[in-house]
N, C-alpha and C positions, 0 to 999 in steps of 0.2 A: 617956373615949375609947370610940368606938363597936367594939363588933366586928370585927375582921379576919378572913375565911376564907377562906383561899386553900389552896386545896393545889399539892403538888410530886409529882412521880412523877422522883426524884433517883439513884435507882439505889446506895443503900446500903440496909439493913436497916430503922430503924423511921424512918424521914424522914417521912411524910407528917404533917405537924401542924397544927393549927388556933390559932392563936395571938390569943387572947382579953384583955379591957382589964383591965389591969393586971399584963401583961407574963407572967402564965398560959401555958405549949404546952401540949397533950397531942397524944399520939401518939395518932391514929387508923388508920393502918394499916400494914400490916406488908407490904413493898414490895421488889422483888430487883433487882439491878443486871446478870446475867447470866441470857440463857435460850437455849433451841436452835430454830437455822433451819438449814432445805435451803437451803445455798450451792451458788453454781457455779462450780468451775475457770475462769479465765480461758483456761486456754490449752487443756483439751481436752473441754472445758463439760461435765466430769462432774459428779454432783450428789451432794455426801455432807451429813447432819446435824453442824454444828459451834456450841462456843459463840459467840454474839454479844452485843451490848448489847442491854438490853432497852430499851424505850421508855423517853426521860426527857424530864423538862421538858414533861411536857404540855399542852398549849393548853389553855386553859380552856373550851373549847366541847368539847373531846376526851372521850371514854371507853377506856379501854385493856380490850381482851376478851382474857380468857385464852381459847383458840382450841380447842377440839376437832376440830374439822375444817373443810377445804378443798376445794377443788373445782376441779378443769384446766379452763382454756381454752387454747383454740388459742394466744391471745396471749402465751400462758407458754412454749411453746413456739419462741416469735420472741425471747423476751426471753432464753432460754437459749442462743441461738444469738448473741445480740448484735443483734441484727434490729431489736427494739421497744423501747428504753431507757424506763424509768419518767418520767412526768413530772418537770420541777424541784422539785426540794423533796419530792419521795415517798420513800418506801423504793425498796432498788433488790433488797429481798428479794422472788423472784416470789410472784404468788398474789394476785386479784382479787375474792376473796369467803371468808366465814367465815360457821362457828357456835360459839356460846359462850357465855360466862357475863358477867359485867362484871365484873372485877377493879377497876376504880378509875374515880371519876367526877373528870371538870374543874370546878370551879367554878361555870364557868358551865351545865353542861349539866342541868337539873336536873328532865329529863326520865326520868333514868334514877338506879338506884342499882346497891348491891352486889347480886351474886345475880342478877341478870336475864338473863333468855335471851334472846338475841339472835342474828342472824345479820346482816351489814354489808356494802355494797358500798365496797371499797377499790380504791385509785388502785395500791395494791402492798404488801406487805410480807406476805398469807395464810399463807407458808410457813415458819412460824413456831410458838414456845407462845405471844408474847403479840403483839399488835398495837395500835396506838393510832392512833384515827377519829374525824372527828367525828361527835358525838353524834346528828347530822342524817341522818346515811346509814346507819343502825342501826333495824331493826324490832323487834320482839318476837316471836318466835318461837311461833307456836302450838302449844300443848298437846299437840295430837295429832301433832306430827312428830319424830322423834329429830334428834341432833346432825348424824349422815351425811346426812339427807335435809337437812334445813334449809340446809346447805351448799352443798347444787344449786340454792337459788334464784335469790341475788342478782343476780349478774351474767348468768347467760343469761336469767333471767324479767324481769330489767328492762330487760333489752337488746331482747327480742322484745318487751315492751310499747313501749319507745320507738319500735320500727320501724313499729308496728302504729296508735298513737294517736298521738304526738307528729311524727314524723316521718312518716310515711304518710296520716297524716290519713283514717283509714280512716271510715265511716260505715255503719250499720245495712244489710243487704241489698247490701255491695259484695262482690265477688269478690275474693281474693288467690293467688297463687302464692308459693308458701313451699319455698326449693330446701332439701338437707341437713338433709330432714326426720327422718333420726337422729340428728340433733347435738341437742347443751344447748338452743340456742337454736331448733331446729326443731323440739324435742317441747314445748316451751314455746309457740311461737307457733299448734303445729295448735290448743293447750285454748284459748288466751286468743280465738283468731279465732272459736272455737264461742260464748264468753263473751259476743263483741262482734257478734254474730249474722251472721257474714260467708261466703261458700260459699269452701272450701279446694278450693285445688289445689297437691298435693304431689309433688314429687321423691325418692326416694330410688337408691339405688345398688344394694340386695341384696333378696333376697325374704324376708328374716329383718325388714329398718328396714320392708320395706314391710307386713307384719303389723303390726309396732304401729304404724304412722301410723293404718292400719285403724283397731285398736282404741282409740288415742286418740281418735278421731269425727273423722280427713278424711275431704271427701266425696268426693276425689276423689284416687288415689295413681299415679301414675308412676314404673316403672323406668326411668330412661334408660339403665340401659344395654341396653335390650330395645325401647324404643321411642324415637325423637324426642318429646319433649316439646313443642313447640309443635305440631306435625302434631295432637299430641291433643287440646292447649286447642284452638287451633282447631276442632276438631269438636266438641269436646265445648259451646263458647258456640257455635258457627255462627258461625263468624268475628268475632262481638261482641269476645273477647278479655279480660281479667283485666283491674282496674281498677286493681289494686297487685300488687308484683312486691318479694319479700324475698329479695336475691341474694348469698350471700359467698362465689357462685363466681366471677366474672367473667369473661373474654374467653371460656373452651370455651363459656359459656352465653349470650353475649352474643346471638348472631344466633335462637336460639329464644324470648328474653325478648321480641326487637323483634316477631318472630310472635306472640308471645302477649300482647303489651299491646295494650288496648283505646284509641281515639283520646282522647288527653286523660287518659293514665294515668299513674301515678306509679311509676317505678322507683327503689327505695331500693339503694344498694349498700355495703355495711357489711363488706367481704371481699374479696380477690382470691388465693383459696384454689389458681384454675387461672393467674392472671396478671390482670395491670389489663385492663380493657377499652379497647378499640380506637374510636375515633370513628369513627362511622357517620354519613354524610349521612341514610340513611333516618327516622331519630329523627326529622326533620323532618315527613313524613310523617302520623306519628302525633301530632304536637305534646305530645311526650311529656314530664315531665317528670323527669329524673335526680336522686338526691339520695344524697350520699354523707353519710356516717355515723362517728363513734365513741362512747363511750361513757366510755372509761379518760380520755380528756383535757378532757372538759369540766369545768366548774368547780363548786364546791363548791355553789354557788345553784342551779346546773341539777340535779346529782345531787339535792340537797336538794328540790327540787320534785318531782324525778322517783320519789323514795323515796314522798313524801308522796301524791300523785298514783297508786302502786303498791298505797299498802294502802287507799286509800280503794278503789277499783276492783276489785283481784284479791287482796289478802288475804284477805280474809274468806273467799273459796269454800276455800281450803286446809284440808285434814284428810277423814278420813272415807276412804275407799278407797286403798288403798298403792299401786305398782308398781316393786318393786325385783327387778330383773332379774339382781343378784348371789345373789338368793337362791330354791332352788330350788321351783319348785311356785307360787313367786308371781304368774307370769302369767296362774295359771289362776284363782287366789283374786279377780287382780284383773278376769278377765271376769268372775265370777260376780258380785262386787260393783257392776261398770258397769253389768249387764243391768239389777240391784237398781234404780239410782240413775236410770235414762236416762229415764224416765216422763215428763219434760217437762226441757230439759235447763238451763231459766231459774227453776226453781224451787230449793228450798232443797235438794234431794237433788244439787245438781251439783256436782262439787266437780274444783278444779284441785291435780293430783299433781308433782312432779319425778319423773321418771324415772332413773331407777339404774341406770346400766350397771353398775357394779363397784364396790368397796368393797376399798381397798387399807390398807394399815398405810404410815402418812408414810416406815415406811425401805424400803418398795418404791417409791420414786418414779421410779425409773428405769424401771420395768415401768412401771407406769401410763403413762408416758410415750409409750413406746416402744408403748403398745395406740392413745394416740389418735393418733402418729403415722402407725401403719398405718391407720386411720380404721377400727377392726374395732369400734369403741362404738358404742352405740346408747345414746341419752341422757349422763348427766354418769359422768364418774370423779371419784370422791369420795377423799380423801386421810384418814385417822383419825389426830390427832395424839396423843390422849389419850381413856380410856374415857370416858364419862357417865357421871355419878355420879349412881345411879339413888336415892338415899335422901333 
């Protein structure tokens, strides 16, 4: 009889077994049936840490990560309220990205083992100790980044990559407009659009987001709430206009985006932060093209491309200069380190950062919450579930 290996993630004590010819088990790993997730009140969507079931029965293409930390998105915020419900078949635990370790590998996944650092873009279940993915939407976590940081990548850096390459269809030498350039995904898109050699034009809301749009290298930053924004693209191309348009504000920005796209430009719209947009005859005009966006619902082959397609492209630049803005004095470490780095900004000194708004402990979640709901972040809030174990 040949070989049987299959494992089980069963949710008792030492279950996982490899069961070999001549009717031979051995226990190979030592497996728990209970762990803790941030649940939410149904009735008055508070948010307390409770036990739950850990992952079981996992796919064999799956990896189950023990979780040290998380990272908010807006969309956890919709899902808290009842707004965004989890795809069919996902966890219905919030929380769309993670860093950690690999607790247990599938079968088939045999790209990963025990011990690996990773960070993973999930469909749901982040808010959690363990989570179970597959093994396709899982990177390796670079050396140089902690668990907190690594946790602000996935889902806003691959989000802004989708908007930028895949969906935007951007090329060498275009122009882009990038609104809520303090969010996750706007401090992600100003580095990747410098990466993809494109001229930035940024919106922010404060004169705090519009320093670090600065010093993340836009070439170009807008307060609206001090100026119209399209009155300035406009001047600033001569009425030429932007060529891509990254928007998840919709309707308040709607009639500045149409000012400021260029004839034959492409408006992504991935958000309706202010409300859906309104149909405009004028679009016509510009023979513009509109493309709307998600990211959470596409399917496992797209994520999977898109992961693969993420570290071929913008992995590698990760590491080397920090900017976490929870910790004090860091802004200034990290100008000193960009002046260092910026010599040519395509050569190997260039390197792409997440940015840190804060860094909370998972039983603040409510605080965390309640900072991105005021929209008072500048970059990711990071959730810490569990120390790094630094030995």
């Amino acid at each position: 009889m040949g070989m049987l290996s299959r494992l089980y993630w069963l949710g008792s004590k030492d279950v996982a077994r490899r069961t070999c010819s001549g009717g031979m088990s051995k226990v190979i790993a030592r497996q728990i049936s209970r762990m803790r997730a941030i649940t939410v009140n149904p009735v008055d969507h508070s948010m307390s840490i409770t036990d739950v079931d850990a992952p079981h029965s996992v796919p064999p293409d799956n990896v189950v990560i023990k979780v040290h930390a998380t990272a908010l998105n807006r969309a956890d915020l919709l899902q808290r309220v009842g707004k965004y419900p989890p795809p069919v078949g996902e966890s219905d635990i919030i929380g769309l990205e993670v860093a950690g370790t690999v607790a247990h590998v599938g079968s088939s996944s045999s790209k990963w083992k025990e011990g690996d650092r990773v960070m993973a873009l999930l469909a749901g279940g982040g808010y959690a100790e363990y989570v179970s993915v597959n093994g396709s939407l899982c990177c390796h976590m670079p050396n140089s980044l902690s668990m907190t940081s690594a946790a602000a990548i996935p889902e806003a850096w691959m989000t802004a990559y989708q908007l930028i390459k895949c969906v935007g269809q951007s090329k060498e030498g275009e122009s882009v407009l990038i609104h809520a350039g303090g969010s996750g995904v706007g401090t992600a898109a100003i580095q990747l659009a410098q990466l993809f050699k494109l001229d930035t034009f940024v919106t922010v809301g404060s004169t705090d987001k519009e320093k670090i749009a600065k010093l993340l290298g836009a070439n170009h930053v807008i307060n609206y709430r001090d100026k119209e924004f399209g009155d300035v693209i406009t001047q600033l191309t001569e009425g030429t206009g932007v060529d891509l348009i990254l928007d998840c504000v919709g309707n308040p920005f709607a009639s500045g985006n149409l000012q400021s796209l260029a004839v034959d430009g492409r408006w992504v719209v991935y958000g309706f932060m202010g409300g859906p947009i309104k149909f405009m005859p004028n679009l016509f005009k510009k023979r513009a093209s509109i493309h709307t966006t998600t990211l959470r619902t596409r399917t496992n082959q797209y994520k999977s491309d898109l992961v693969s397609s993420f570290q071929r492209d913008a992995l590698p630049y990760f590491g080397g200069c920090q900017l976490d803005l929870s910790r004090e004095g860091d802004q200034e470490v990290y100008i000193k380190q960009r002046k260092q780095k910026r010599e040519g900004i395509f050569n190997k000194g260039f390197h792409l950062q997440p940015v840190i708004d804060s860094v909370y402990s998972w039983q603040e979640v409510e605080t965390a919450m309640e900072r991105m709901k005021q929209n008072l972040n500048t970059g990711k809030i990071v959730l810490e579930v569990r120390k790094e174990d630094k030995t």
